[in-house]
N, CA, C and O of each residue as an XYZ file, in Angstrom:
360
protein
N    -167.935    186.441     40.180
C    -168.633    187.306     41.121
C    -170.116    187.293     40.753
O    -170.558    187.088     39.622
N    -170.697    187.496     41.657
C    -172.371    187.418     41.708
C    -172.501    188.845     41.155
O    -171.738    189.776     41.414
N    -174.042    188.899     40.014
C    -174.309    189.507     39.892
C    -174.947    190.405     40.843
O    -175.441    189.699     41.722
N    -175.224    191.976     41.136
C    -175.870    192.148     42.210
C    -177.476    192.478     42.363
O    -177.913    192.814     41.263
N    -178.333    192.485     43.225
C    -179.891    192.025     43.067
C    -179.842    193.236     43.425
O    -179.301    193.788     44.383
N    -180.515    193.645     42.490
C    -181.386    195.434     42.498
C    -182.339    195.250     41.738
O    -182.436    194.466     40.794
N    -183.293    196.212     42.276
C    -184.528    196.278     41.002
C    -184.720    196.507     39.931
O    -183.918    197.139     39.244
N    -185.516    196.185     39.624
C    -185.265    196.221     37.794
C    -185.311    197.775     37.318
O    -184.512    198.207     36.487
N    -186.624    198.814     38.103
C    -186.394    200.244     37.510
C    -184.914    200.836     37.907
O    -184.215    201.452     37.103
N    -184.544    200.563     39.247
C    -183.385    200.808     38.993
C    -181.833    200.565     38.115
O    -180.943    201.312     37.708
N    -182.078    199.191     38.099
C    -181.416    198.572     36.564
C    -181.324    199.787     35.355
O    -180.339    200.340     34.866
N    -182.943    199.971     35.064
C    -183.190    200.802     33.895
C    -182.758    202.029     34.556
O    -181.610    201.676     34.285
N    -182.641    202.794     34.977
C    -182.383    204.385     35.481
C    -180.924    204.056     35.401
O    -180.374    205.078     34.992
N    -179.976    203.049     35.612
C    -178.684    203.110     35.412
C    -177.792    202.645     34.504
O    -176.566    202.723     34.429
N    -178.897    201.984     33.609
C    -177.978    201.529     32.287
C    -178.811    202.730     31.262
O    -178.564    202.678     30.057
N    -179.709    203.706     31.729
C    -180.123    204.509     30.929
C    -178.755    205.968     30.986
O    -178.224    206.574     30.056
N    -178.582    206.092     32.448
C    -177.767    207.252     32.774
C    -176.357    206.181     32.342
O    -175.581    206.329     33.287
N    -175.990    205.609     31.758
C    -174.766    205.179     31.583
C    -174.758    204.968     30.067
O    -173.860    204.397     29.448
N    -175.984    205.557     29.494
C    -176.078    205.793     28.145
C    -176.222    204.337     27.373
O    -176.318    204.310     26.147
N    -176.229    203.413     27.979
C    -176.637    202.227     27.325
C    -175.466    201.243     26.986
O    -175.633    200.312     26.198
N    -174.201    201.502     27.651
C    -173.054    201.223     27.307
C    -172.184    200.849     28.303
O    -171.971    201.690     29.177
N    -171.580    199.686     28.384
C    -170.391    199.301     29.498
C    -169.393    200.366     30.010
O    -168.606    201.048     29.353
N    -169.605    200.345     31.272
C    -168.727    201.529     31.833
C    -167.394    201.529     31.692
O    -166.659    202.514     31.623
N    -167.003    199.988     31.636
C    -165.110    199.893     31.151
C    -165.254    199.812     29.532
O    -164.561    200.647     28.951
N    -165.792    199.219     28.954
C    -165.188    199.131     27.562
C    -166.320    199.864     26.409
O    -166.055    199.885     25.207
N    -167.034    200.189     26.723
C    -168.174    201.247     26.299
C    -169.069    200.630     24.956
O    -169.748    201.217     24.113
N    -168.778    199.302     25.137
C    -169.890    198.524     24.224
C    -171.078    198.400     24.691
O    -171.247    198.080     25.867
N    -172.179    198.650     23.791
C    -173.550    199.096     23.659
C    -174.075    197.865     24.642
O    -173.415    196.829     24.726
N    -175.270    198.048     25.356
C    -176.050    197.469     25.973
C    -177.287    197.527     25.724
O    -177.928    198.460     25.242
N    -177.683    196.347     26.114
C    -179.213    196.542     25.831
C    -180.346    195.060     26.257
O    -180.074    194.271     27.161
N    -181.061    195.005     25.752
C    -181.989    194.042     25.749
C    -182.623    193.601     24.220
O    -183.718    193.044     24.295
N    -182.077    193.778     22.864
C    -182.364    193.461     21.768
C    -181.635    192.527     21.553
O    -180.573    192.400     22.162
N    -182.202    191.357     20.303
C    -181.164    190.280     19.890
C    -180.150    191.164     19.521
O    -180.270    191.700     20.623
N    -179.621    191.553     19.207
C    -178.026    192.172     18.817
C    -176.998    193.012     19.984
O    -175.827    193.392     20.014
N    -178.226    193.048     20.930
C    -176.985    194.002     22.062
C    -176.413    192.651     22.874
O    -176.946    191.544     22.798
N    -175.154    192.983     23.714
C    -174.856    192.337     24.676
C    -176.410    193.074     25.856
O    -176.970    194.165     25.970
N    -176.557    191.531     26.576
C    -176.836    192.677     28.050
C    -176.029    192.580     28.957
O    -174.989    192.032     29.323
N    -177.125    193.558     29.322
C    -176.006    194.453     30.552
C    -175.914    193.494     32.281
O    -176.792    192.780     32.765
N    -174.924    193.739     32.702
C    -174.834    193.172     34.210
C    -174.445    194.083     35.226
O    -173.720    194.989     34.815
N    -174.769    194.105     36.659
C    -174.938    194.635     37.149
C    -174.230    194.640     38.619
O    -174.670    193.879     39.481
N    -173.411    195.282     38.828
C    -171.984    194.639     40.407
C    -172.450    195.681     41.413
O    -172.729    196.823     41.049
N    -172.538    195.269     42.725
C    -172.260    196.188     43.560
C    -170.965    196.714     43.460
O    -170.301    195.684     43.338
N    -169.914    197.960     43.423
C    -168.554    197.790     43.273
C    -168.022    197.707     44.839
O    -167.176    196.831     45.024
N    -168.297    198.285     45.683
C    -167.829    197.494     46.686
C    -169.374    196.920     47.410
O    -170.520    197.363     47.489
N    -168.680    195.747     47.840
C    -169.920    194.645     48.043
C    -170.388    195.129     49.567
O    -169.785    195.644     50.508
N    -171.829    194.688     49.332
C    -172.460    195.105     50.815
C    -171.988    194.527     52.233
O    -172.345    195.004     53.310
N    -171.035    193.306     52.058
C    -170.546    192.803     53.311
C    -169.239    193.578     53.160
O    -168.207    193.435     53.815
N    -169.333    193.893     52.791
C    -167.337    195.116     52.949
C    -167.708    196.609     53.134
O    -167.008    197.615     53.247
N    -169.214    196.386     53.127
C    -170.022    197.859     53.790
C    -170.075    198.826     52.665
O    -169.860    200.035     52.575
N    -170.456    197.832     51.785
C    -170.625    198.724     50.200
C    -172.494    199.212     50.693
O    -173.128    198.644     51.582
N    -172.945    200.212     49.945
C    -174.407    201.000     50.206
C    -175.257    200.534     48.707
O    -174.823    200.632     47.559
N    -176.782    199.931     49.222
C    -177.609    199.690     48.107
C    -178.065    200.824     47.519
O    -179.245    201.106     47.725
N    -177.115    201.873     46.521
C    -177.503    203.066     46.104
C    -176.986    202.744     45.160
O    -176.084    201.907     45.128
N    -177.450    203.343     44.184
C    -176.943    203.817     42.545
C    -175.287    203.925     41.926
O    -174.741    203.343     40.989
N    -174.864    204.798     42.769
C    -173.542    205.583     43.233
C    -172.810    204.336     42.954
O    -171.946    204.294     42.078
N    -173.155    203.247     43.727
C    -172.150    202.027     44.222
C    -172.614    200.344     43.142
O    -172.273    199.191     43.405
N    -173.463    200.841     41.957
C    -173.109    199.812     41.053
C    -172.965    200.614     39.624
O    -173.129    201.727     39.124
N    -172.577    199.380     39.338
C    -171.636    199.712     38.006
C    -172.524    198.528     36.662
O    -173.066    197.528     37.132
N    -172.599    198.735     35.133
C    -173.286    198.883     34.555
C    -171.856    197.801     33.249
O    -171.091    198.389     32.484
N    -171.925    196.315     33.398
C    -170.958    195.740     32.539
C    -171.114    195.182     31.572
O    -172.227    194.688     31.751
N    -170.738    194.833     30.465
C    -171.051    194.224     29.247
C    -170.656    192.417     29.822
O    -169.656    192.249     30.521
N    -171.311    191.527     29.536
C    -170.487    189.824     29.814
C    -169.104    189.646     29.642
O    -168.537    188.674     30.142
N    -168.501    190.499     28.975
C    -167.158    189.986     28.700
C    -166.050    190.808     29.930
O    -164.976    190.447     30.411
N    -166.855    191.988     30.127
C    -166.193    192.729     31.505
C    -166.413    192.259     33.175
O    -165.763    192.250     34.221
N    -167.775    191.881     32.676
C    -168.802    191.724     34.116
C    -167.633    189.788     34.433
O    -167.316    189.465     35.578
N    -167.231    188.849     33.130
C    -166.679    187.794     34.218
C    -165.196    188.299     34.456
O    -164.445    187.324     34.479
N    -164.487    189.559     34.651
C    -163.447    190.017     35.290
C    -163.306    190.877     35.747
O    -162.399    191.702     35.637
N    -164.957    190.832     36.896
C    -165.159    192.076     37.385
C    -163.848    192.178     38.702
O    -163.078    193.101     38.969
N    -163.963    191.236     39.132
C    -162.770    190.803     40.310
C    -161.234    191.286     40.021
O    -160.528    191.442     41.017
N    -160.586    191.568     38.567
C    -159.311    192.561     38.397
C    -159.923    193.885     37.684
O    -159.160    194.281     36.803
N    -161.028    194.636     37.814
C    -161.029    195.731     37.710
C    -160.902    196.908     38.563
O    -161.225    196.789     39.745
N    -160.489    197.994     38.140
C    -159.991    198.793     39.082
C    -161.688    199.018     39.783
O    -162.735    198.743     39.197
N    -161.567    199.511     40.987
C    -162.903    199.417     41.635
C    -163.109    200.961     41.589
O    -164.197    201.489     41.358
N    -161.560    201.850     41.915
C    -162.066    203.415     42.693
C    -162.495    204.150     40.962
O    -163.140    205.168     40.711
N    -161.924    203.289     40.139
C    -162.456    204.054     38.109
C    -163.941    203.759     38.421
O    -164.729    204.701     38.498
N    -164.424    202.255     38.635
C    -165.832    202.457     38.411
C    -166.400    203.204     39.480
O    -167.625    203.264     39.370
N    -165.921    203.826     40.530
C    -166.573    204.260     41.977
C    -166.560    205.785     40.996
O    -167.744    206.000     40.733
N    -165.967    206.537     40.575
C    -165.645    207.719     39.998
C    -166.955    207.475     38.781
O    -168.008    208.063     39.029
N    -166.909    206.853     37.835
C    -167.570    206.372     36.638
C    -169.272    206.825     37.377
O    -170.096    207.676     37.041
N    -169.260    206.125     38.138
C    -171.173    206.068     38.987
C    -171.020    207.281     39.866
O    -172.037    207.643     40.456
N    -170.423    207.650     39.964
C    -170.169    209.071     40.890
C    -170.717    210.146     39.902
O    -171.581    211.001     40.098
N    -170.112    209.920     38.986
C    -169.841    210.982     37.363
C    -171.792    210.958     36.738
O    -172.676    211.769     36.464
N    -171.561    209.278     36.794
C    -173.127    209.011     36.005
C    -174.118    209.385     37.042
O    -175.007    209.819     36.309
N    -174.504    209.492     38.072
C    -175.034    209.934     39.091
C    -175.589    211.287     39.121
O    -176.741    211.718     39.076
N    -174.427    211.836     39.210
C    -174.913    213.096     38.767
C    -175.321    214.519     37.541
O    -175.728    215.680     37.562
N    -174.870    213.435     36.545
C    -175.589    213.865     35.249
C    -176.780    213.820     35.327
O    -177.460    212.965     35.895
N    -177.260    215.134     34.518
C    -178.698    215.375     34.458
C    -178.934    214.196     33.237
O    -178.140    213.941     32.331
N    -180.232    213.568     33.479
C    -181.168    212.373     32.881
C    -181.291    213.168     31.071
O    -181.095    214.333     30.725
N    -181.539    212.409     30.563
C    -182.040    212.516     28.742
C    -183.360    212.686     28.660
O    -184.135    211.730     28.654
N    -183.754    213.975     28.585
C    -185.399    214.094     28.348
C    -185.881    214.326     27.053
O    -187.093    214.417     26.853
């Protein structure tokens, strides 16, 4: 599955509210030599009338993100629902 094209602050606002960590298997993310990075799915895709909002991607480590296609979709729809509306880390 294609990664999905969002902007990069948004990237950061959602691997920040997802605490820096894969939403299925909760290994650390990041952008340092030692983290995995992070990837980025629409969970339901915009031609199946998925919405370019926050809500509707999900935040994967490489080893989750190449089996994004047997993951449950409505866990990560709940997961970005959840992260969404947590108040931000100030």
């Amino acid at each position: 599955m294609k990664e999905a094209n969002i902007a990069e602050i948004t990237k950061r606002n959602i691997l920040s509210n997802a605490r820096y960590m894969c939403e299925v298997c909760g290994i650390t993310l990041g952008y340092e030599k030692d983290e995995e990075r992070p990837q980025y799915y629409f969970i339901v895709p915009i031609m199946q009338g998925g919405e370019k909002k926050e809500a509707n991607v999900t935040v994967l480590c490489p080893g989750d993100g190449e089996r994004f296609k047997e993951l449950d979709r409505d866990l990560l729809l709940r997961k970005a629902m959840y992260r969404e509306m947590a108040e931000p880390d100030t």
